[in-house]
C-alpha positions, 0 to 999 in steps of 0.5 A: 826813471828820471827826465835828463836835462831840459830840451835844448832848443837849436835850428828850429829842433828841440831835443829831448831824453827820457831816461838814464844815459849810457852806463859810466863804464866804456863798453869798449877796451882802451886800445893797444898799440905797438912799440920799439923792440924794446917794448913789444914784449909788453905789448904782448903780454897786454894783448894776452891778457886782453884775450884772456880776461875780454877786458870786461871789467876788474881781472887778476892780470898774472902771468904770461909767456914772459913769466912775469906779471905784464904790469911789472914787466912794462913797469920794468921796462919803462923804469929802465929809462932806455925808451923813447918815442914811440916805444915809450908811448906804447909801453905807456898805453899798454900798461894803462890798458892793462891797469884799467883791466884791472880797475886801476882807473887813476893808475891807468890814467896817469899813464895814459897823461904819460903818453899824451906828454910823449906824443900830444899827437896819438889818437890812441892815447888820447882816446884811450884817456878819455875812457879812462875819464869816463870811466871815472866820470870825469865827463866834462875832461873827457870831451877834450881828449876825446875830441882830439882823438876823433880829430886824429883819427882813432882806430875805435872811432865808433867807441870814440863818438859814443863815449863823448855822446855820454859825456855830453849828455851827463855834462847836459848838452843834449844836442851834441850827445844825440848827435854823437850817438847818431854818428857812433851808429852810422859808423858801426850799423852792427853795434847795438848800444848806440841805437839803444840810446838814441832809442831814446831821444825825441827830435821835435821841430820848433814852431817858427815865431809868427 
C-alpha cells in the first residue's frame, strides 16, 4: 500500500490518504441521450445494448432490433450528413457510449470532442468525455470537461463528482479530491464507493502558529 501525495495544508486543516485511489475505470456508463427522429433509432440500439451488456467493461455489440450492428447504424446515419443539432449530438454521444462499452476509449472519444463541437453547452457530452478521459487516465483533462458538466448541470451529478475526486487526487491535489468524494456521497447516501474512499482521508486541524 503506498502513501498519495504529501497532506495539503488549507484553512487550519491538513489533508491526507493512505492508500491507492479510486480504480482508473468510470464505475459508471457514459450516458445516452435523445435525439431528432432521425437519430432515436440509434439511440435505441445503444440503450439495448447498455441493458444487455451493464456496460461493464469491453462487450461485443452485435445486432439489434434494427438488424444492424448499432455502432454501424449511428455510423451510418451520421456519415449521411443529413443531421443537425440536437440529432447530430445525440447520434454522437450515443455512439461514443456504445465505443467505450466496447473499450474504444480513443474512438469514443473523438465522438464525445464531436458533440462538444455541436454544442459546448451538453452536460452529457461533456461529462461523458471526462469519463472517457478517466478512463484513459488522462486525469489532469478530465478536470476541465468534468467541471463544465457539473456547471451545466449533469444528470449523473453523483458519478460526475467522483470522478474528478480521482482525477484530482491522481493530479495531487488532495483537498479538491476529498472534497468531491464528500460531495459525490451527499448527493447519493446509497452509493458505496464514494464512502470507501473518503474512508480513507485524515482531516487534521492545523495548530495556529503562536
Amino acid at each position: 500500500m503506498r502513501m498519495l501525495a504529501k497532506a495539503t495544508l488549507v484553512a487550519g486543516l491538513a489533508f491526507g490518504a493512505v492508500g491507492a485511489p479510486a480504480a482508473a475505470q468510470p464505475t459508471n456508463a457514459p450516458t445516452l441521450m435523445l435525439g431528432g427522429d432521425l437519430a432515436s433509432p440509434c439511440y435505441e440500439a445503444a440503450r439495448e445494448a447498455e441493458k444487455t451488456s451493464g456496460f461493464q467493461g469491453p462487450v461485443p455489440l452485435t445486432g439489434s432490433r434494427i438488424g444492424m450492428d448499432p455502432i454501424q447504424y449511428c455510423t451510418m446515419i451520421i456519415d449521411q450528413g443529413t443531421l443537425v443539432g440536437q440529432a447530430l449530438l445525440g447520434a454522437h454521444v450515443n455512439r461514443g457510449v456504445l465505443l467505450f462499452a466496447e473499450g474504444a476509449h480513443e474512438r469514443a472519444l473523438a465522438d464525445f470532442d464531436a458533440a462538444v463541437l455541436v454544442n459546448e453547452a451538453s452536460p452529457e457530452a461533456q461529462v461523458d468525455r471526462g469519463f472517457t478521459l478517466i478512463a484513459m487516465k488522462r486525469w489532469a483533462e478530465s478536470i476541465p470537461a468534468l467541471t463544465r458538466g457539473i456547471e451545466l448541470g449533469a444528470t449523473k451529478m453523483a458519478e460526475a463528482y467522483y470522478h474528478r475526486g480521482v482525477a484530482y487526487e491522481e493530479t495531487g491535489d488532495i483537498r479538491k479530491a476529498y472534497y468531491d468524494y464528500r460531495k459525490a456521497a451527499e448527493l447519493n447516501p446509497e452509493w458505496e464507493e464514494p464512502r470507501v474512499q473518503l474512508s480513507r482521508f485524515q482531516v487534521t486541524t492545523k495548530a495556529a502558529p503562536k
